[in-house]
Residue frames relative to the residue before (quaternion, step in Angstrom):
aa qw qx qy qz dx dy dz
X 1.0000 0.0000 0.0000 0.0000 0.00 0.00 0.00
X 0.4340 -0.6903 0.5671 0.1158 3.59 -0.72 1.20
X 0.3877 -0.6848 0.5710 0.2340 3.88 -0.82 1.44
X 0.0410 0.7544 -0.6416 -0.1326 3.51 -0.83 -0.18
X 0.2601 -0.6859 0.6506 0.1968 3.99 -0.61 1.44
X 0.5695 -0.5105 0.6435 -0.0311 3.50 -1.53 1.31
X 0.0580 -0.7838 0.6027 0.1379 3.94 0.51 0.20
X 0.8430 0.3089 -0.3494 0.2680 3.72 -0.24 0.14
X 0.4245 -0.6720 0.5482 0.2602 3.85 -1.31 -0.13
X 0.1961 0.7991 -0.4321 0.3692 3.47 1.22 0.62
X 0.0273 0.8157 -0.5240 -0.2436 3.79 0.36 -0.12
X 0.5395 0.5762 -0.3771 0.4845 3.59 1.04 -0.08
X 0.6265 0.4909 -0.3152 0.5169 3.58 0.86 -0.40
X 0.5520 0.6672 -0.2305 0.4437 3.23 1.13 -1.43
X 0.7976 0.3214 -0.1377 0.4915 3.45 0.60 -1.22
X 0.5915 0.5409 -0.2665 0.5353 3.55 1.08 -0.73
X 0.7231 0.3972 -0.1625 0.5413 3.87 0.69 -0.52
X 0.5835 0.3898 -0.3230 0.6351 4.02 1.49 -0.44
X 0.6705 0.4074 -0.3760 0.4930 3.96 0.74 -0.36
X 0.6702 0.4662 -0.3502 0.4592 3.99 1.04 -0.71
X 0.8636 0.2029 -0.1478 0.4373 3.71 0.92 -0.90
X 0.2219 0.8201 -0.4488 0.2772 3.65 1.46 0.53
X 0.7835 0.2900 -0.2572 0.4857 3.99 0.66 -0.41
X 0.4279 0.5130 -0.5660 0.4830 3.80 1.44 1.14
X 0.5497 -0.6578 0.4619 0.2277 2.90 -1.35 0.89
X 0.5102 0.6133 -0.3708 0.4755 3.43 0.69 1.38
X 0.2251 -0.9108 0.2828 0.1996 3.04 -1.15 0.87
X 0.3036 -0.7608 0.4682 0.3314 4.05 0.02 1.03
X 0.0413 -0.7022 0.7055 -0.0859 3.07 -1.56 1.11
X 0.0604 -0.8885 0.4499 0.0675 3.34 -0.85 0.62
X 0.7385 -0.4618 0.0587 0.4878 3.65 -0.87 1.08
X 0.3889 0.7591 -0.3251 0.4085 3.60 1.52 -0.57
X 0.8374 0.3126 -0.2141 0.3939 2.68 -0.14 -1.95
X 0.7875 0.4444 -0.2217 0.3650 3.64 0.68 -0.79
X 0.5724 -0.6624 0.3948 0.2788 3.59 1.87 0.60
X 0.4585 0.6028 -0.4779 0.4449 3.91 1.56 0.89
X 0.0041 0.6821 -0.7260 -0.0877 2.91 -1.64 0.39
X 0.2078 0.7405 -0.6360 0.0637 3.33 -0.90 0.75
X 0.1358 -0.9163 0.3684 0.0786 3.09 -0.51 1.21
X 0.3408 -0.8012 0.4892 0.0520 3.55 -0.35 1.95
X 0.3009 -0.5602 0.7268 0.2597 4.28 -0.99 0.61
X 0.1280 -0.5966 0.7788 0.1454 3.58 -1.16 -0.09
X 0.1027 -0.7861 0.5654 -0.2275 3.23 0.47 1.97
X 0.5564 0.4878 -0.5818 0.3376 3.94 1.12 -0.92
X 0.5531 -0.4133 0.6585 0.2996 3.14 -2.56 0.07
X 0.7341 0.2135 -0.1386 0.6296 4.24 1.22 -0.31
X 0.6870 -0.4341 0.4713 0.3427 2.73 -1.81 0.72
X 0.6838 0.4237 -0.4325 0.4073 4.04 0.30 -1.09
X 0.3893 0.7377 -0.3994 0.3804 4.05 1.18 -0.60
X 0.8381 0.4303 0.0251 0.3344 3.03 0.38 -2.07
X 0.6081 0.4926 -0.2059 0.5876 3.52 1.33 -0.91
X 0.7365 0.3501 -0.3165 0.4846 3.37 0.71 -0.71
X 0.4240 0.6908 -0.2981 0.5042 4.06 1.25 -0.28
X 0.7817 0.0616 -0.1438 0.6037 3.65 0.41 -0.94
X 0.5541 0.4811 -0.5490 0.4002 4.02 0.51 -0.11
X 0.5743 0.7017 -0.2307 0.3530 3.56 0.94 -0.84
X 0.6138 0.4661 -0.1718 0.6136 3.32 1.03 -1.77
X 0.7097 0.5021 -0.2988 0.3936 3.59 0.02 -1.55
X 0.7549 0.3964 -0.2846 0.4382 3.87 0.39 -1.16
X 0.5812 0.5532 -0.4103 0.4334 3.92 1.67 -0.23
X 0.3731 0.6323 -0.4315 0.5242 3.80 1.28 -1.36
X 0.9507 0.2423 -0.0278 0.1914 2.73 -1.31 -1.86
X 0.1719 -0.5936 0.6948 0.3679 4.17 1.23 -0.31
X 0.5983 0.4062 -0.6488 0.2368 4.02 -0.60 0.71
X 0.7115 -0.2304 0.5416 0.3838 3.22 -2.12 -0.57
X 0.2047 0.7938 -0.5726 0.0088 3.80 -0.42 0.58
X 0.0793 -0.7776 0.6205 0.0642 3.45 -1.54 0.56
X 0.0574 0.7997 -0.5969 0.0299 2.97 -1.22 1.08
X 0.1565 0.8892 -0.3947 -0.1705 3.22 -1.04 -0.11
X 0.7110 -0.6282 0.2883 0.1291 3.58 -1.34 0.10
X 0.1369 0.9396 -0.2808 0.1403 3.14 0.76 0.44
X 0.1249 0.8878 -0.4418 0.0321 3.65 -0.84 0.57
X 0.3784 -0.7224 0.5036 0.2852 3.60 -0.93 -0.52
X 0.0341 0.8247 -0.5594 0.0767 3.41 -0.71 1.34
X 0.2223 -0.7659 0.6031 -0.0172 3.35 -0.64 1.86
X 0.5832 -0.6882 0.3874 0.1903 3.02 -1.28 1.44
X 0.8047 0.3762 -0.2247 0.4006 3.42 0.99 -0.23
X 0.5084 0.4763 -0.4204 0.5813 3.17 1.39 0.44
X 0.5183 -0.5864 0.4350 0.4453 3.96 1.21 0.41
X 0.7181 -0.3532 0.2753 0.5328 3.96 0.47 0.25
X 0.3884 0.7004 -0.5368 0.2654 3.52 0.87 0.60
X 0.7065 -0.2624 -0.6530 -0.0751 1.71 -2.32 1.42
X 0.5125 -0.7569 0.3946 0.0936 3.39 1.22 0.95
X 0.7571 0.0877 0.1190 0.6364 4.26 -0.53 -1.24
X 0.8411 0.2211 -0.1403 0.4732 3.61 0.20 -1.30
X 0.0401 0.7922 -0.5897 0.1521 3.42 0.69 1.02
X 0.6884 0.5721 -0.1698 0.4123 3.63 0.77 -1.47
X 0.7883 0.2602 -0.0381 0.5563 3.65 1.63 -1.10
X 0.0093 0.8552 -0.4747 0.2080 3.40 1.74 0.40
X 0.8150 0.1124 0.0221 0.5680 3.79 -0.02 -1.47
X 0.7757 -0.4306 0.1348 0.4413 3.68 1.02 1.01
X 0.8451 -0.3720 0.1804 0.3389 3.52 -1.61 0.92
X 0.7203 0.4140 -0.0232 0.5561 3.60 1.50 -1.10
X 0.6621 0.4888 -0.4936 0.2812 3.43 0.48 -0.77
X 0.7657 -0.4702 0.4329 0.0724 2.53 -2.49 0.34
X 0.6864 -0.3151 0.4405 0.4853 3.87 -0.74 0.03
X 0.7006 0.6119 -0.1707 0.3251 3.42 0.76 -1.79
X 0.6073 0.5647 -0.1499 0.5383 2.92 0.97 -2.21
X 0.6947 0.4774 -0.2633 0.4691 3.85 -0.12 -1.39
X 0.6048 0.5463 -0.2877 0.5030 3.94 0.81 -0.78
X 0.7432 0.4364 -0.2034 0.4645 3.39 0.00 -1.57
X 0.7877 0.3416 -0.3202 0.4004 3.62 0.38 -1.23
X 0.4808 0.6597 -0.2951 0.4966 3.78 1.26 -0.24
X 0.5622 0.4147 -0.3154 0.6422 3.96 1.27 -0.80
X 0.7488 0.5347 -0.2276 0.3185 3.12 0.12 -1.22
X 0.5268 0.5385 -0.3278 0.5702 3.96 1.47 -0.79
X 0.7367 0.4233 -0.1968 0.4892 3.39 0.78 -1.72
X 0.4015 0.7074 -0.5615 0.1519 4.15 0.49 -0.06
X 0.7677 0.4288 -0.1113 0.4630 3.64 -0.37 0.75
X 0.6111 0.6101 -0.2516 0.4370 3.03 1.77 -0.07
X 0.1339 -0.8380 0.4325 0.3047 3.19 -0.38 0.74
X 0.9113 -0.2555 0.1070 0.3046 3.70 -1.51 0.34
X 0.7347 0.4548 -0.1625 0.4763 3.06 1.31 -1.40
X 0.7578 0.4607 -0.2519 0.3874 3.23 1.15 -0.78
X 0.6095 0.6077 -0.3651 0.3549 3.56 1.65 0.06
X 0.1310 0.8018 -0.5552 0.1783 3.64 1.18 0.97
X 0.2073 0.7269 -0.6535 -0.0399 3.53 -1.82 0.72
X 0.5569 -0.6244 0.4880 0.2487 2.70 -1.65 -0.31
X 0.3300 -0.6246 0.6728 0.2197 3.97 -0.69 0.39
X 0.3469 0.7011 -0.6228 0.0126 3.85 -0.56 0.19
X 0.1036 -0.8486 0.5160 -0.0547 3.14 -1.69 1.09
X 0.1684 -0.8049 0.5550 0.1256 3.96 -0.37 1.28
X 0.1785 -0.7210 0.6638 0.0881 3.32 -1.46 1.04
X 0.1429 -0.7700 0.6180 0.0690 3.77 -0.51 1.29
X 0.0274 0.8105 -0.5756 -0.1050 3.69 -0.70 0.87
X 0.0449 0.8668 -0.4876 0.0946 3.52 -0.25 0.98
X 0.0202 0.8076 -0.5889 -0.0254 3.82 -0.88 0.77
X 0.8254 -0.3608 0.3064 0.3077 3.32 -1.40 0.21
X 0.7212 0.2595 0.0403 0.6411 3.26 0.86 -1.22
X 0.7791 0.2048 -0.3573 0.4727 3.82 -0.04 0.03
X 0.4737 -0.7055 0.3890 0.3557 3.78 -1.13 -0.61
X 0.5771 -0.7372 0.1470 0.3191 3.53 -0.61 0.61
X 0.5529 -0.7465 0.3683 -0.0366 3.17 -1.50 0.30
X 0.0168 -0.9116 0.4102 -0.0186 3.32 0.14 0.84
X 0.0565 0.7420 -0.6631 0.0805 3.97 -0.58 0.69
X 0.1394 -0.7459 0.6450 0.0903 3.25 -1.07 1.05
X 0.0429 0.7506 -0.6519 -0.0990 3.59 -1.67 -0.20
X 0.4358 -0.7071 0.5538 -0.0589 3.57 -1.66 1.14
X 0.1263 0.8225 -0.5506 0.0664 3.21 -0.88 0.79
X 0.5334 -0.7584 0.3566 0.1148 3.46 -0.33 0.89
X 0.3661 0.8362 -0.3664 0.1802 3.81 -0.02 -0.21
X 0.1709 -0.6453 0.7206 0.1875 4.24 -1.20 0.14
X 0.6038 -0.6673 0.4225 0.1081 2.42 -2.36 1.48
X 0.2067 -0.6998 0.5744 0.3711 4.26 0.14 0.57
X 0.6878 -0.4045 0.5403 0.2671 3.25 -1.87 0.59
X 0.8490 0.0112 -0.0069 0.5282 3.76 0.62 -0.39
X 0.6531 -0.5153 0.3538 0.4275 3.88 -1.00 0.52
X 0.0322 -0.5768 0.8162 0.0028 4.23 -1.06 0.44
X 0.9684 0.1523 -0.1973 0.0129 2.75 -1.83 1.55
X 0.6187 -0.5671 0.3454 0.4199 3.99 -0.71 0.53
X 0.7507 0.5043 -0.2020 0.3760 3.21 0.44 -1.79
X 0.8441 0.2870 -0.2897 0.3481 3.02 -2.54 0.36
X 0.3143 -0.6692 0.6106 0.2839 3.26 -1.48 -0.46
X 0.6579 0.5418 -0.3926 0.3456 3.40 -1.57 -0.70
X 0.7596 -0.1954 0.2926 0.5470 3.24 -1.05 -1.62
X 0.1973 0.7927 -0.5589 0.1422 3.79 0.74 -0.20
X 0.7597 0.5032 -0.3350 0.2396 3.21 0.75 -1.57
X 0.6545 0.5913 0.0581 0.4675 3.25 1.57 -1.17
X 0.4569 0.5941 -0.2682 0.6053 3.48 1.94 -0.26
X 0.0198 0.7758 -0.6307 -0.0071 3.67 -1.02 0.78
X 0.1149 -0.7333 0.6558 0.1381 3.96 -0.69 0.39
X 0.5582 -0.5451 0.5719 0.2535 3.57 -0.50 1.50
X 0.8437 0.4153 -0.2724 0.2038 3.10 -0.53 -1.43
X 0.7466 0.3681 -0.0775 0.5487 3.45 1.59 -0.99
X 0.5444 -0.6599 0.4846 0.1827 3.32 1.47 0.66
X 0.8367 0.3231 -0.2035 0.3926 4.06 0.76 0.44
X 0.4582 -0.7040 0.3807 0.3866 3.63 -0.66 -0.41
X 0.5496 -0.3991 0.4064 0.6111 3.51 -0.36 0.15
X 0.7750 0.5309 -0.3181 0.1277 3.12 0.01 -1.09
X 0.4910 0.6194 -0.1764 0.5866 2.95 2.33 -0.92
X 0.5946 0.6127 -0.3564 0.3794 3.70 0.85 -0.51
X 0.2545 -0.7252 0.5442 0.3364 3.64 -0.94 0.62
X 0.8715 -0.3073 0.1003 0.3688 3.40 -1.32 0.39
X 0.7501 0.3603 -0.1876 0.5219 3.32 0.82 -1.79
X 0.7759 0.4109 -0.3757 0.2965 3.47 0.39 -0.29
X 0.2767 0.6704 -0.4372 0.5319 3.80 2.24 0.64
X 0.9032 0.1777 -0.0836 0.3817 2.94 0.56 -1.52
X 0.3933 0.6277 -0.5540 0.3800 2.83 0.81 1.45
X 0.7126 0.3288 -0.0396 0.6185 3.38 0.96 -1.52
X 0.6440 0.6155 -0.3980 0.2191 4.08 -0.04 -0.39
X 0.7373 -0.4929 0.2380 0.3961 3.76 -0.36 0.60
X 0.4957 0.6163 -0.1942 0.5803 3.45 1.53 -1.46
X 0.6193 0.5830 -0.3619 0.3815 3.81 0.43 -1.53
X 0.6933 0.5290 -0.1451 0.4674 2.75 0.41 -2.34
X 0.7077 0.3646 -0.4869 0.3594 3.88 -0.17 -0.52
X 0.7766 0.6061 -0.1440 0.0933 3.01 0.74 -1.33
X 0.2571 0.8083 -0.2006 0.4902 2.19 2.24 -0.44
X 0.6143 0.5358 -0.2076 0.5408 3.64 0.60 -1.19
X 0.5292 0.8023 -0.2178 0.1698 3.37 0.79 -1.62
X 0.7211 0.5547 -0.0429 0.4129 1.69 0.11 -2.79
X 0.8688 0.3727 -0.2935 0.1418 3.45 -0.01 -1.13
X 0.4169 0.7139 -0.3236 0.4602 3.31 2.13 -0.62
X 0.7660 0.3678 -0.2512 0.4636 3.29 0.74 -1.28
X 0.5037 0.5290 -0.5303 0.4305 4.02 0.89 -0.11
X 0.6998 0.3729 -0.3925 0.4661 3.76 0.81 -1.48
X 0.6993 0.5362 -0.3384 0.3301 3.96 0.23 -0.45
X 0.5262 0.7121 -0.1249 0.4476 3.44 1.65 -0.22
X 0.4712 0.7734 -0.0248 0.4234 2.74 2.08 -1.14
């Protein structure tokens, strides 16, 4: 069974990415478990920039298979905001919370129709010994006027899918990770890491 190093400290990802690739015959490990630190800026201007930046670093550290990726949210009326700096939106530190609130607060005055976005998410796979990879994936969705729900992390709370009448955040695991931007890349993933497993 082939290790594969997780590149991030996200524990949502962590879990969201052990529940999408858990039946490959591989094993996820993550800088944690293996006592790394390597510390990556996410200096790109794009998500592919960034994913490839810490999958890159992470697969040099460790001589493993790493994956990481980039990922954000880009509302149509903030012109693609906050887009790359989703994660630092309401500053270098802030919280889930912080990143929420200042996002309502951009959007005050908006009405329903016009709060359409986008969930978008690069997966860089990249090892020591082979060359790298990139798989991307989209999701669709409008901002509610106020947080719905337990689940996920990030912007989940604040994400709606028309079609399902909820927020990510309201969604139960398997049915995120069926439909959710992350899903969609992995998807791609999945399969690099079946033929690299080999």
């Amino acid at each position: 069974m082939r290790t594969v190093l997780l590149a991030t400290s996200n524990a949502g990802k962590v879990q969201e990415y052990r529940s999408l690739l858990g039946d490959l015959n591989v094993a996820i490990v993550t800088p944690a478990d293996l006592g790394l630190s390597a510390t990556v800026e996410e200096s790109g201007e794009s998500y592919e920039e960034n994913a490839k930046l810490k999958a890159s670093a992470y697969a040099s550290v460790s001589g493993l298979v790493a994956l990481a990726d980039d990922s954000g949210l880009e509302v149509d009326a903030l012109a693609g905001e906050p887009g790359v700096k989703s994660a630092r939106f309401a500053g270098p530190e802030a919280a889930d919370a912080d990143n929420v609130k200042l996002l309502l607060t951009r959007l005050d005055g908006v009405p329903w129709a016009g709060r359409t976005a986008h969930f978008k998410c690069v997966i860089a796979v990249a090892g020591p010994e082979s060359r790298l990879h990139l798989c991307r994936g989209e999701c669709d969705g409008i901002i509610t006027f106020e947080p719905r729900g337990e689940g996920g992390f990030g912007y989940d709370p604040v994400f709606y899918i028309a079609e399902l009448g909820k927020t990510m955040a309201e969604l139960p695991p398997t049915v995120k990770n069926r439909l959710s931007h992350r899903a969609r890349a992995a998807q791609t993933a999945r399969t690099i890491l079946e033929k690299l497993a080999d």
